[in-house]
SENU-726184 format. One record per residue (C-alpha): residue number from 1; chain; x, y, z. Coordinates in pm, whole numbers, plus 32768, in hexadecimal, padded with zeros to 4 digits. Each point is the difference from the previous one (the first is absolute). Example, Ala and Ser with C-alpha at 12.3 -4.5 7.8 and 13.67 -1.06 7.14 Angstrom:
2
[1 'A' [84CE 7E3E 830C]];
[2 'A' [8089 8158 7FBE]];
! end
This chain:
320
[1 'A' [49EC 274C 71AB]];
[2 'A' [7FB8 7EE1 80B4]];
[3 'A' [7F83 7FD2 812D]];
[4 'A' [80BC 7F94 8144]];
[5 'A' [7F40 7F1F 8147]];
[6 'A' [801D 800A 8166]];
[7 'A' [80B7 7EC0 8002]];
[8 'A' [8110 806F 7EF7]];
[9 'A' [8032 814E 80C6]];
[10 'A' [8055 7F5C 813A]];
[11 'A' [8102 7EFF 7F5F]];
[12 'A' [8086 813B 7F35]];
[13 'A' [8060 80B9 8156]];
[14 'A' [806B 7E9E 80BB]];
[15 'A' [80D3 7FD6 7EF7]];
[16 'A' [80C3 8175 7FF3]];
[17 'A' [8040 800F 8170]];
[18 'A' [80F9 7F36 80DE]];
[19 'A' [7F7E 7F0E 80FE]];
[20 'A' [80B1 800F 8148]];
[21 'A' [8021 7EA2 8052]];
[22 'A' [8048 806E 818F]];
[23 'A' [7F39 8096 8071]];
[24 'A' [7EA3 7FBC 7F21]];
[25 'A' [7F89 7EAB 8070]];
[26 'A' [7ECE 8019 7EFA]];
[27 'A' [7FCA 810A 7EE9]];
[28 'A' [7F28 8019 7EE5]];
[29 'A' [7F2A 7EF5 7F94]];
[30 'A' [7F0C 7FCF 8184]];
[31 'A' [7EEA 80C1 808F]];
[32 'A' [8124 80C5 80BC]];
[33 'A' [817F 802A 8023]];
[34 'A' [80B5 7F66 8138]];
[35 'A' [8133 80CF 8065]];
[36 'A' [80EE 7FDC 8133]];
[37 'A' [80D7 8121 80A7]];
[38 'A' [8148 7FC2 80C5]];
[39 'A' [800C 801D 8187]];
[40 'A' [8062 8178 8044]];
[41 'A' [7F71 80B2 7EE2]];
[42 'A' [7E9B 808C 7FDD]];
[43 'A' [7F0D 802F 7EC5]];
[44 'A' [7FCA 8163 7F2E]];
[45 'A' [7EB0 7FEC 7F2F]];
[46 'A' [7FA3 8131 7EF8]];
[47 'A' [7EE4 8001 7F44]];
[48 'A' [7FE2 8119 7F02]];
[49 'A' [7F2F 8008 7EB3]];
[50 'A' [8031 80D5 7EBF]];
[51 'A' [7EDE 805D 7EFC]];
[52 'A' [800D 8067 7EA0]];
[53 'A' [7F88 8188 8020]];
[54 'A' [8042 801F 8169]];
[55 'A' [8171 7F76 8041]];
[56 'A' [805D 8017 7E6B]];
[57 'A' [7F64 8085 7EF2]];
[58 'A' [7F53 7F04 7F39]];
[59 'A' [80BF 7F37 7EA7]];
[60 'A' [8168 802E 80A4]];
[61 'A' [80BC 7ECD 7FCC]];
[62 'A' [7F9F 7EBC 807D]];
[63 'A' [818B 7FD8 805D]];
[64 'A' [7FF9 8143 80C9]];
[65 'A' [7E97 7FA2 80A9]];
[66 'A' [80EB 7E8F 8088]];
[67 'A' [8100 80CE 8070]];
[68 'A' [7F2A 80F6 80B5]];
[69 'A' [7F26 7F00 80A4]];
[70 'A' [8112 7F66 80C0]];
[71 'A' [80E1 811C 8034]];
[72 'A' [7F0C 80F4 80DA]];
[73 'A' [7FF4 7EEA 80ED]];
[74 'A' [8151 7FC4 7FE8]];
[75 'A' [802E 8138 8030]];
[76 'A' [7F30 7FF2 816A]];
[77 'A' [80CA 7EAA 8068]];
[78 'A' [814F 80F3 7FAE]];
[79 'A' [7F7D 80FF 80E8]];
[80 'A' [7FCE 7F2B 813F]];
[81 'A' [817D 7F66 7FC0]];
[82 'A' [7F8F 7EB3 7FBB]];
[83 'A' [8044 7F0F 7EF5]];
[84 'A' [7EF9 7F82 7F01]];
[85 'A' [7FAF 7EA2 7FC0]];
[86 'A' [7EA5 7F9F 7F94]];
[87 'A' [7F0F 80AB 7F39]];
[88 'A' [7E80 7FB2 7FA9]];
[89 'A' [7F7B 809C 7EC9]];
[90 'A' [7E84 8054 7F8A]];
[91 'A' [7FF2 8051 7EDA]];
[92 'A' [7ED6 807B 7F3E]];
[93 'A' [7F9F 808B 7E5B]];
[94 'A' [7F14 802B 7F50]];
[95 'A' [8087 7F19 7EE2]];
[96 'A' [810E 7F10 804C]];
[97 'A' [80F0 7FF4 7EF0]];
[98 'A' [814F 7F3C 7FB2]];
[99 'A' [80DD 811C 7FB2]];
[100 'A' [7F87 80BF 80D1]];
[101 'A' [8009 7F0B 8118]];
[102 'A' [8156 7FB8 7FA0]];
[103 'A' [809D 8160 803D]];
[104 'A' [7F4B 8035 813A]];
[105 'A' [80DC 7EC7 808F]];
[106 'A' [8141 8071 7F4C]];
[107 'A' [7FB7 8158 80BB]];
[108 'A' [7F97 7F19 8156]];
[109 'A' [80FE 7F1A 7FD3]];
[110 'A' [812A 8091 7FEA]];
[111 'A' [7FC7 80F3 8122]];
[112 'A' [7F8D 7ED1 80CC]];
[113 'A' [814D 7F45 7F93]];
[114 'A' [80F5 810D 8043]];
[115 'A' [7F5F 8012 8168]];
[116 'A' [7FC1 7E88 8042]];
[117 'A' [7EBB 7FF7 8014]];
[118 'A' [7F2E 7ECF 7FE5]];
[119 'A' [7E91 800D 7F69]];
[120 'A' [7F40 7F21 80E5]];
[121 'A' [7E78 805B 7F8C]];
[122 'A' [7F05 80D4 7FC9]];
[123 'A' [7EE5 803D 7F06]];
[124 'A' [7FA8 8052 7E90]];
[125 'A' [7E9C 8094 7F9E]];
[126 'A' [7F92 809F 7ED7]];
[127 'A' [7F85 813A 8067]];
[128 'A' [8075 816E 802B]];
[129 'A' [8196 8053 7FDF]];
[130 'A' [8078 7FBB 814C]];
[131 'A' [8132 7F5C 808D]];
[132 'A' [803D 7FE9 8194]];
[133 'A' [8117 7F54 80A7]];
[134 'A' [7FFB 7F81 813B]];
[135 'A' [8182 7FCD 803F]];
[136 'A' [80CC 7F6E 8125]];
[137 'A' [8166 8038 80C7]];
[138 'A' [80A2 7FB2 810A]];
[139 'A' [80DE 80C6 80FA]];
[140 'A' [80DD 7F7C 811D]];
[141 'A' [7F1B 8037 813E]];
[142 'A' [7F9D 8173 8062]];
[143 'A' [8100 806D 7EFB]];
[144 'A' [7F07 80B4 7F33]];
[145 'A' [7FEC 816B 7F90]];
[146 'A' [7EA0 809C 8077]];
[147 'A' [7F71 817A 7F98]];
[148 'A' [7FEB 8040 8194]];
[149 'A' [814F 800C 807B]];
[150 'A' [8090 8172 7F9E]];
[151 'A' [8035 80C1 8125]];
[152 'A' [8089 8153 8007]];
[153 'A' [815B 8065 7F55]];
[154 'A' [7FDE 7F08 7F31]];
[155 'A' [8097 805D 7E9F]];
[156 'A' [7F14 7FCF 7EDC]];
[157 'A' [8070 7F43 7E9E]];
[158 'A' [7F8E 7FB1 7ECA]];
[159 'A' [806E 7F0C 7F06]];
[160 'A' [8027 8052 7E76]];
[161 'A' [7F3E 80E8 7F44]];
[162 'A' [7EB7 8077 805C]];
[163 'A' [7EFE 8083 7F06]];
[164 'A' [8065 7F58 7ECE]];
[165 'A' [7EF5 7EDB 7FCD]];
[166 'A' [7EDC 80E7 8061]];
[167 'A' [805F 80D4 7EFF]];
[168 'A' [8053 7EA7 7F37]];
[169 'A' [7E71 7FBE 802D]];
[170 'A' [7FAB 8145 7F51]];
[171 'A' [80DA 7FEA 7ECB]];
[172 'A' [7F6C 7E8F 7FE6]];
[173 'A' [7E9E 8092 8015]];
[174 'A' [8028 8106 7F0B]];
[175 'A' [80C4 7F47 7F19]];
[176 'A' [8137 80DA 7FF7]];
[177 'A' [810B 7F1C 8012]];
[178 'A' [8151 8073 7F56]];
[179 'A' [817A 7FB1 8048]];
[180 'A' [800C 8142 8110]];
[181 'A' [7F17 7F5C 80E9]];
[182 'A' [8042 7E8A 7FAF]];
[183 'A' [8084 7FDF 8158]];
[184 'A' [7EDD 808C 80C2]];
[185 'A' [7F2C 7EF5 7F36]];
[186 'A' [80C4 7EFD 805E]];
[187 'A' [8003 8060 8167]];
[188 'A' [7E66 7FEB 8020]];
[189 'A' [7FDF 7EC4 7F51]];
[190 'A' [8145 7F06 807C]];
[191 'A' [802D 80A0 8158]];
[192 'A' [8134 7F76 80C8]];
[193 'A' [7F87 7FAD 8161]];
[194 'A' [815A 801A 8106]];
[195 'A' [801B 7EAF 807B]];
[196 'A' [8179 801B 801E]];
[197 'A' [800D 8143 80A9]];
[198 'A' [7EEC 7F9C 80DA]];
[199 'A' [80C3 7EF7 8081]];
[200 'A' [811B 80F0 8032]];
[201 'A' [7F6F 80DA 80B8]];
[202 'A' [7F23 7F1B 80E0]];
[203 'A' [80CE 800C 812D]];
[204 'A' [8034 817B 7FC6]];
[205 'A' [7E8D 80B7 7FD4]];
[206 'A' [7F4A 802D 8120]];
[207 'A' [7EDB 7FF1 7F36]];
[208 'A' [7F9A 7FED 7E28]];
[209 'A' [7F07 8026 7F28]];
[210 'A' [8000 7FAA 7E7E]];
[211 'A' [7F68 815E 7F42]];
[212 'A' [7EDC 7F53 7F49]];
[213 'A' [7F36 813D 8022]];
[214 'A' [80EF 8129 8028]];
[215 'A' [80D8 8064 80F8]];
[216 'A' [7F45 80DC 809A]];
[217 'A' [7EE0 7F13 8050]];
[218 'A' [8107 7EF0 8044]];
[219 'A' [80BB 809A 80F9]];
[220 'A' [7EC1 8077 808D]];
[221 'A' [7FB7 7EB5 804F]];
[222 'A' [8155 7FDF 80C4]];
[223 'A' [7FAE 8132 80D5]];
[224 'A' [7EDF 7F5A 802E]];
[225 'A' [8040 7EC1 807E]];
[226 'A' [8137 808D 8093]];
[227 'A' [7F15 811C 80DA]];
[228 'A' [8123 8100 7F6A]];
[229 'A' [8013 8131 7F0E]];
[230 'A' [8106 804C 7F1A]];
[231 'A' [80BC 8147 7F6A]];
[232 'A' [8051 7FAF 7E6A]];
[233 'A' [80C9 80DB 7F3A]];
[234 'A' [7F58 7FEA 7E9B]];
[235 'A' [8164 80A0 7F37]];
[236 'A' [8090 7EB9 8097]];
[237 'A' [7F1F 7F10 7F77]];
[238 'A' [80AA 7F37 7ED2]];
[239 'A' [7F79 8073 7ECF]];
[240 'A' [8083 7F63 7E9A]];
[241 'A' [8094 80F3 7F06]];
[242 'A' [7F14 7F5B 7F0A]];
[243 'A' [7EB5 805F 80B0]];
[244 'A' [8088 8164 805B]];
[245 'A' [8048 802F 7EAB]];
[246 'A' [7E9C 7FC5 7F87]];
[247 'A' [7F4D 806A 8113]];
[248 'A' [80C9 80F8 80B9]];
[249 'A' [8037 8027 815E]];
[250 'A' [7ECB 8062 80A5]];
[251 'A' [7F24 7EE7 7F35]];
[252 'A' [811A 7EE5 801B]];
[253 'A' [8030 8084 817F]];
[254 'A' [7E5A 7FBE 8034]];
[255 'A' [8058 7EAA 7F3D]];
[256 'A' [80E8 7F89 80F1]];
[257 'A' [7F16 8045 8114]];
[258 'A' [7E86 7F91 7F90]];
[259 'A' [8050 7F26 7EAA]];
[260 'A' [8010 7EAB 808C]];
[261 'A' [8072 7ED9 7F71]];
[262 'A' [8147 803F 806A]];
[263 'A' [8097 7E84 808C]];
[264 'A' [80CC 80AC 80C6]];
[265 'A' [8044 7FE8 8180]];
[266 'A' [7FD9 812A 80DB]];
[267 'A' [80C7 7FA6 813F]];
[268 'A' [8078 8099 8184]];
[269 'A' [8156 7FDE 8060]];
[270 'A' [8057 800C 8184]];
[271 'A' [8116 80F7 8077]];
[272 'A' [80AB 7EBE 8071]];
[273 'A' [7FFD 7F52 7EC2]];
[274 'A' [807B 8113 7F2E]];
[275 'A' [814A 7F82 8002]];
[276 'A' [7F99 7ED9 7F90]];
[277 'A' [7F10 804B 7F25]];
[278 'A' [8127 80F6 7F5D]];
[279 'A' [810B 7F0D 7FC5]];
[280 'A' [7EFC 7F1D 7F3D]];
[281 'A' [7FAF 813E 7F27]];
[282 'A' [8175 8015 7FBB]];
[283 'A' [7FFE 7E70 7FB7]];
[284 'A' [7F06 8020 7EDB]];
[285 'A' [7FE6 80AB 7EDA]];
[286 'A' [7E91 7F74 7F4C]];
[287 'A' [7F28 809D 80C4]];
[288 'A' [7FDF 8161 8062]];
[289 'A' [7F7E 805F 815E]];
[290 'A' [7FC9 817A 803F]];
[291 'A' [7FA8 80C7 8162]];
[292 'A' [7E97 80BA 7FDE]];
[293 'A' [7FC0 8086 8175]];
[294 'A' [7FD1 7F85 8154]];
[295 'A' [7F1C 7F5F 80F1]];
[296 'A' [7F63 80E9 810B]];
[297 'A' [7F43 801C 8120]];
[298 'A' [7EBB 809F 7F6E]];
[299 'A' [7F0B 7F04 7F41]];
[300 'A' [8006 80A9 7EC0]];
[301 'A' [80CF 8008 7EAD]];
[302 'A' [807E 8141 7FDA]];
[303 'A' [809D 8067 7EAC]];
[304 'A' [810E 8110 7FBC]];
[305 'A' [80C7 8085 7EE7]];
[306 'A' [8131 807B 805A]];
[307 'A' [7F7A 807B 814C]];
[308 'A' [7EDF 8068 7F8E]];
[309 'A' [7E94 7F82 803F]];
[310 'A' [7FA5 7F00 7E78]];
[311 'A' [7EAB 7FFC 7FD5]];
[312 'A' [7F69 7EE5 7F1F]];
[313 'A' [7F43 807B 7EDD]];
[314 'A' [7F29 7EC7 7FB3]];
[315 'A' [7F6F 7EFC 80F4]];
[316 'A' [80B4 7EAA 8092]];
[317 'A' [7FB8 7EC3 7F4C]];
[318 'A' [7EA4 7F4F 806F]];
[319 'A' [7FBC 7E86 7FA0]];
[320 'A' [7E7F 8075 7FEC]];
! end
């Protein structure tokens, strides 16, 4: 196959994302990007990397690996209610080749375009499989969804299914992919980060997270920040009739808690914003947001099923 340069990578990806004339003063092309931001808004920055055999198992699609890249940080602008705009990409192989190269962007691309997202820089190397994003947004001043404001009563939600792309990961690694689990698959490798709903719900939460490495880490991180504990019913926690089927309840139940991966958002709800936050439930039918527990006055995550103390059987997920 032949081989693809630096040079030609670069134009590739200038070419298959949108330029935002507006509000990118210089892009691609200088020794850096010049940007401006309007008067009354401030600036969101994630930076999050994904590595073949740590984040995805290695030889997965080259399409899935573009999506990936620039939806986990997506994913993390969603979570703080802002709205993406610029993204800088390094980018490093082994061996850089066209086709390869070519589904990567189709994969980059066309999450970056449904988002509008402009690729102003970054790097290529040849080196070890590795793609970080450093990616941008912007949110009206102070308007922005932090882990550290629960406080107690708050109702606890998820978004979507939970448990489905960890167990997505495994079929992909043991190369058990059939029609009956096609969905999980597709879950692990195209997750949808909840830009939409983020925005919905921006003026609602009192504080969000987006479950990258299982909700019970996550929202550990929440009580955290937050100096709070929480009471979560496991029964509650939404659980897809496709991964209860092939894993049961107790597995698909540890799934949901530990697997990771997820792209959802864990949120709090305020007792004076469940109104609100109720008759935008009622509004919209895509996405499906389910109560787990509660916030509480005790700094620790406490776990019950059905009233009764739920023990995990296997450990929380640890990046080393």
């Amino acid at each position: 196959m032949p081989s693809f340069g630096e040079i030609e990578v670069i134009e590739a990806l200038q070419e298959s994302t949108r330029v935002a004339p507006e509000n990118v003063i210089l892009g691609i092309g200088d020794d850096a990007a010049v940007t401006k931001i309007e008067p009354g808004y401030q600036l969101v920055t994630a930076t999050d990397v994904i590595a073949a055999g740590t984040h995805y198992p290695e030889g997965i699609d080259a399409q899935a690996i573009g999506h990936r890249s620039l939806a986990v940080n997506l994913s993390d602008i969603a979570a703080m209610g802002a709205t993406p705009v610029w993204a800088n990409l390094i980018f490093s192989v082994p061996v850089i080749k066209k086709d390869w190269v070519d589904k990567f962007i189709l994969g980059f691309s066309s999450l970056a375009n449904a988002n509008n997202v402009t690729l102003i820089g970054g790097d290529t190397i040849r080196g070890p499989e590795f793609f970080a994003v450093s990616l941008q947004g912007i949110v009206a001043d102070n308007q922005y969804v932090s882990r550290a404001g629960a406080q107690l009563g708050d109702s606890i939600y998820v978004s979507g299914f939970l448990g489905d792309a960890s167990h997505g990961r495994e079929i992909i690694e043991k190369n058990r992919i059939a029609e009956v689990n096609a969905s999980l698959v597709k879950k692990f490798l195209y997750p949808t980060p909840r830009m939409k709903q983020a925005k919905e719900l921006n003026q609602i939460a009192s504080s969000m997270i987006d479950l990258s490495d299982g909700l019970y880490s996550d929202l550990g991180k929440i009580l955290s920040e937050s100096n709070k504990g929480a009471r979560i019913d496991v029964s509650k926690l939404p659980i897809s009739e496709t991964l209860t089927h092939l894993l049961g309840r107790e597995k698909s139940i540890e799934k949901a808690l530990i697997g990771g991966d997820d792209y959802e958002l864990c949120f709090t709800v305020p007792k004076i914003r469940q109104n609100e936050f109720d008759l935008l439930t009622q509004s919209i039918q895509e996405t499906k947001y389910t109560y787990i527990g509660e916030i509480t006055r005790e700094n620790e995550l406490k776990l019950l099923d059905q009233g009764d103390e739920y023990k995990l059987s296997a450990n929380p997920y640890s990046h080393f």
